[in-house]
VOKOLGU-977816 format. One line per field, with one value per residue: residue in one letter; chain; x, y, z of N, C-alpha, C in turn. Coordinates in nm, 3 decimals, padded with zeros to 5 digits, always signed. Layout:
# VOKOLGU-977816
code	[a | ...]
unit	[A | ...]
neast	[X | ...]
nnorth	[Y | ...]
nup	[Z | ...]
caeast	[X | ...]
canorth	[Y | ...]
caup	[Z | ...]
ceast	[X | ...]
cnorth	[Y | ...]
cup	[Z | ...]
This chain:
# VOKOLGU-977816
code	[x | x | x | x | x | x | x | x | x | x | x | x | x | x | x | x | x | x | x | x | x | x | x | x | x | x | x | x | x | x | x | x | x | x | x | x | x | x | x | x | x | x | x | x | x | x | x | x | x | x | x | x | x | x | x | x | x | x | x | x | x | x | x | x | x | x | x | x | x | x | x | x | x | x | x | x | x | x | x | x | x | x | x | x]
unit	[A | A | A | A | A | A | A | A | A | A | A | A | A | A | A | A | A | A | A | A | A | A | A | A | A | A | A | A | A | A | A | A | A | A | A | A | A | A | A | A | A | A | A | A | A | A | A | A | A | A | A | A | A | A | A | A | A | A | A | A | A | A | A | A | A | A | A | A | A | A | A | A | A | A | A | A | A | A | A | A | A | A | A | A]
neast	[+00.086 | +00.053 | -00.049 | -00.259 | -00.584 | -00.758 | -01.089 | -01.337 | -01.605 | -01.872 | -02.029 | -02.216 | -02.351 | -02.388 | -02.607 | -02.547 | -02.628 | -02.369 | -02.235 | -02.064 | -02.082 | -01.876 | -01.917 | -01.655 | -01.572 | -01.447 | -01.414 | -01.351 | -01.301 | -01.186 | -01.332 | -01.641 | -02.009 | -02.252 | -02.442 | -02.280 | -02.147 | -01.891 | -01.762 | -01.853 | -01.667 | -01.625 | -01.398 | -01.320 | -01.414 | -01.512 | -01.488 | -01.642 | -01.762 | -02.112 | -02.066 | -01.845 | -01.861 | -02.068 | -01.967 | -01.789 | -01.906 | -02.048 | -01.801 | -01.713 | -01.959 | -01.853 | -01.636 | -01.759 | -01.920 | -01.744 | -01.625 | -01.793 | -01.823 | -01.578 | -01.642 | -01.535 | -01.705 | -02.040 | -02.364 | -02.589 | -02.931 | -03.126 | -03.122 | -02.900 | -02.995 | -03.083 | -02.918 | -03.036]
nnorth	[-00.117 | +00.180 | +00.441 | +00.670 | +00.728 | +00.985 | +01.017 | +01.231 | +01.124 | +00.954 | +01.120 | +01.047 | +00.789 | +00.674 | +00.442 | +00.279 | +00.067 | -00.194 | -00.057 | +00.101 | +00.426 | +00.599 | +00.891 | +01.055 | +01.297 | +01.520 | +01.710 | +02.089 | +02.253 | +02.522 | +02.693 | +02.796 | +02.776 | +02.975 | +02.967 | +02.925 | +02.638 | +02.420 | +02.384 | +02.165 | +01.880 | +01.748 | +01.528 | +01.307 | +00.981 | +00.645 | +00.426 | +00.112 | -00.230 | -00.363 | -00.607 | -00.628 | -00.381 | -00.492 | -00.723 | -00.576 | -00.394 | -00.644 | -00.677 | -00.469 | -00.428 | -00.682 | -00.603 | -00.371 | -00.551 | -00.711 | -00.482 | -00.405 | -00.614 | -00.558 | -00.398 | -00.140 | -00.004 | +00.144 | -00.032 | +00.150 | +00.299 | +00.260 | +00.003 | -00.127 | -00.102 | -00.464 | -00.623 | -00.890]
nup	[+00.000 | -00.078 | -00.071 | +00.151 | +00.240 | +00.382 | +00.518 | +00.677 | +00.667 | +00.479 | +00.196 | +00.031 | -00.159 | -00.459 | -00.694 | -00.984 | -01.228 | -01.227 | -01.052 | -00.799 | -00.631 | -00.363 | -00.231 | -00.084 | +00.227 | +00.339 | +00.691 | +00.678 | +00.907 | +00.989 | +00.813 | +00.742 | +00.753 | +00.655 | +00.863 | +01.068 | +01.073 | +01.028 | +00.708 | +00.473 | +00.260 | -00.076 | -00.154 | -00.242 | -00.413 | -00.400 | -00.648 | -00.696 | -00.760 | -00.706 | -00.612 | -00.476 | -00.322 | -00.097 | -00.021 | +00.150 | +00.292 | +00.481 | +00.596 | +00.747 | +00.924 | +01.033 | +01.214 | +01.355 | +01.510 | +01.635 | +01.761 | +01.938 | +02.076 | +02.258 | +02.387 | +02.291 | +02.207 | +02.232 | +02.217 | +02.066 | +02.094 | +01.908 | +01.658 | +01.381 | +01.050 | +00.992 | +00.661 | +00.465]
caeast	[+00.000 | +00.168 | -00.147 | -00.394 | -00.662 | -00.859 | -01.194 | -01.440 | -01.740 | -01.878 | -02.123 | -02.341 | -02.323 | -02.485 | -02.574 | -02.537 | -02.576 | -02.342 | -02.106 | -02.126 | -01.991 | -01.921 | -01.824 | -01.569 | -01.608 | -01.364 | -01.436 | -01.311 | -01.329 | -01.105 | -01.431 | -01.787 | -02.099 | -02.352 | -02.494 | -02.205 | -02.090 | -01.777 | -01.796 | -01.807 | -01.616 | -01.622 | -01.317 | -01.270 | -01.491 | -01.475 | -01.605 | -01.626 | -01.799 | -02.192 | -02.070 | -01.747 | -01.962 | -02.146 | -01.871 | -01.759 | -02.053 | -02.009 | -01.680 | -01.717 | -02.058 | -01.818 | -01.554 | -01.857 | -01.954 | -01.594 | -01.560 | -01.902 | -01.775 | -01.421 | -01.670 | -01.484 | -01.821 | -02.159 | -02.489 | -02.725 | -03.092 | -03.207 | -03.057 | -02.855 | -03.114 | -02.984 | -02.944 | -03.027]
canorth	[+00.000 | +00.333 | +00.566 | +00.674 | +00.833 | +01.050 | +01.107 | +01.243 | +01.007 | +00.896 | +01.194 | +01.037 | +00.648 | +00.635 | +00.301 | +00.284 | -00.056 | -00.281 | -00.022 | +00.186 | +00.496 | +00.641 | +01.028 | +01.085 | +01.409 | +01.581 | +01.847 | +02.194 | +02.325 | +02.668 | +02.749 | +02.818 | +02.855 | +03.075 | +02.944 | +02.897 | +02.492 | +02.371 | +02.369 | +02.015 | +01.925 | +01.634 | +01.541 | +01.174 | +00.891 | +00.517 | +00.341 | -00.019 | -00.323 | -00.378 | -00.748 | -00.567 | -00.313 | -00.572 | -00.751 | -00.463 | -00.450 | -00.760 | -00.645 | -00.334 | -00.527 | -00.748 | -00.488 | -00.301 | -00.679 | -00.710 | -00.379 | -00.415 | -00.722 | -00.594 | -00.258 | -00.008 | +00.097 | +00.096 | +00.014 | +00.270 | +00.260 | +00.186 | -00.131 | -00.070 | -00.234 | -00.565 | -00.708 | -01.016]
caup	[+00.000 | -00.066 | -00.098 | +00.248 | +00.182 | +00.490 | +00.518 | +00.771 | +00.623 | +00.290 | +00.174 | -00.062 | -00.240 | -00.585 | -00.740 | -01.098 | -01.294 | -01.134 | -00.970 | -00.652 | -00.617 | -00.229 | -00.239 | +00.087 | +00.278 | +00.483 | +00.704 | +00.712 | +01.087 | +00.962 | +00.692 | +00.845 | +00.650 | +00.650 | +01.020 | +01.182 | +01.114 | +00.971 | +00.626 | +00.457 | +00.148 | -00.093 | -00.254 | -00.311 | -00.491 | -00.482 | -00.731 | -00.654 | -00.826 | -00.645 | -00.502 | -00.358 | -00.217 | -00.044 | +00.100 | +00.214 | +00.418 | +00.591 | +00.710 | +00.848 | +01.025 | +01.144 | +01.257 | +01.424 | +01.621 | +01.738 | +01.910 | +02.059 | +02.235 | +02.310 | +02.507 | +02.248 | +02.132 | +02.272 | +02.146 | +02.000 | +02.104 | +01.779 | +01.590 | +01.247 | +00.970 | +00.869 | +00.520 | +00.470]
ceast	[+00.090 | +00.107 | -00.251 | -00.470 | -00.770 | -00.934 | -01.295 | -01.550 | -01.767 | -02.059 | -02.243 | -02.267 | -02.465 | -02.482 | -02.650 | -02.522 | -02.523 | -02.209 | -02.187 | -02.012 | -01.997 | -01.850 | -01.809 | -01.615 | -01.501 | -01.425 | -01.361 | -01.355 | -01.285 | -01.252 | -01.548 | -01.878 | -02.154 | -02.422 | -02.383 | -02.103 | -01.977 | -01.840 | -01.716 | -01.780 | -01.597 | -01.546 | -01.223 | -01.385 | -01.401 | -01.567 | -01.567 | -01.749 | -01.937 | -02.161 | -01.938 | -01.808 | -02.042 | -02.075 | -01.773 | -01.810 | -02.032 | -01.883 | -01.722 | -01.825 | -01.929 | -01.731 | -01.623 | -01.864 | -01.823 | -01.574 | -01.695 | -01.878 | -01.653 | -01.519 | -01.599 | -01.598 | -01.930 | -02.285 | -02.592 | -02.860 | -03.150 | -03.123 | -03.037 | -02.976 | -03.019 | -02.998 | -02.948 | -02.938]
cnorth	[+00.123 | +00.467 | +00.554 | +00.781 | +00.894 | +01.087 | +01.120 | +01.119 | +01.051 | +01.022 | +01.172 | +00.864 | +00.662 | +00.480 | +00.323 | +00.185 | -00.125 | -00.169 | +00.095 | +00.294 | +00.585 | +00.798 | +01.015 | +01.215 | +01.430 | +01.704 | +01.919 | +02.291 | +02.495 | +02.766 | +02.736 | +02.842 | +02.934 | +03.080 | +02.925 | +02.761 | +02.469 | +02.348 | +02.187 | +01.977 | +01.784 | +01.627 | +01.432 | +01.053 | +00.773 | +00.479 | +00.175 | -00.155 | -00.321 | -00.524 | -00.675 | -00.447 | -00.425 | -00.643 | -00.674 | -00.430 | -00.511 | -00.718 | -00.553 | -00.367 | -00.610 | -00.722 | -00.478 | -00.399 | -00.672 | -00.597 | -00.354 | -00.506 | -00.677 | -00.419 | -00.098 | +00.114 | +00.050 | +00.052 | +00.103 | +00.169 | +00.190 | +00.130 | -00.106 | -00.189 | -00.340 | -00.599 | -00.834 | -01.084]
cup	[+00.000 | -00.080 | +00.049 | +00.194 | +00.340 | +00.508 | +00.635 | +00.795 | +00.492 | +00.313 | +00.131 | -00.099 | -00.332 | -00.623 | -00.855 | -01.188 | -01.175 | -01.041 | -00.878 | -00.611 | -00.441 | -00.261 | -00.096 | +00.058 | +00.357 | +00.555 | +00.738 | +00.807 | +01.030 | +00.877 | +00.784 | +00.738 | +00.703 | +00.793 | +01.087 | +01.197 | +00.982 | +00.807 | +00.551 | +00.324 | +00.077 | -00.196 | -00.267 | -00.369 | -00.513 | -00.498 | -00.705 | -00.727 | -00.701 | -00.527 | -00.397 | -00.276 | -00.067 | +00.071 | +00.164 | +00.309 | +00.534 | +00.656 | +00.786 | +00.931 | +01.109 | +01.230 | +01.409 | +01.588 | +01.728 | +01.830 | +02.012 | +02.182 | +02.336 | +02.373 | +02.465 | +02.216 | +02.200 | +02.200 | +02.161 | +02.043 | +01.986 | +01.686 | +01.497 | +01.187 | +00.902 | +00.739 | +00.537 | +00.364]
C-alpha cells in the first residue's frame, strides 16, 4: 500500500448498474458557513464493483460486532437495519 486516503465520512453512495460509487467528505473546521458549522467538502470517490460493495458491508458489520464485544463501542438505542 503506498497511498492513504482520509476522510471524515462517505457523503453520498450512488448506485449505478453494477457499480457503486461512495463520495468521501472531509471536514473543514477553519471554513464556516452561512450558520455557523464547519464547512463540509467532498473530494474523493470510490467506485467499486456492487458485489465488492457488499462484502464490504459484511466487514465493516463485522468490525462493528468485534468492538461491541471488546466494550470499544456501545450500542445505539435503535438497531442498524440488517441485510439479509
Amino acid at each position: 500500500m503506498n497511498q492513504e486516503i482520509f476522510a471524515d465520512g462517505i457523503s453520498a453512495i450512488h448506485v449505478t448498474g453494477n457499480l457503486v460509487r461512495l463520495d468521501l467528505m472531509t471536514v473543514q473546521p477553519q471554513l464556516k458557513s452561512d450558520n455557523g458549522q464547519p464547512v463540509v467538502e467532498v473530494n474523493r470517490r470510490i467506485i467499486m464493483p456492487l458485489e465488492g460493495f457488499v462484502q464490504s458491508l459484511a466487514t465493516q458489520q463485522d468490525i462493528v460486532r468485534q468492538l461491541l464485544e471488546a466494550g470499544i463501542l456501545k450500542q445505539n438505542r435503535v438497531d442498524p437495519i440488517e441485510v439479509p
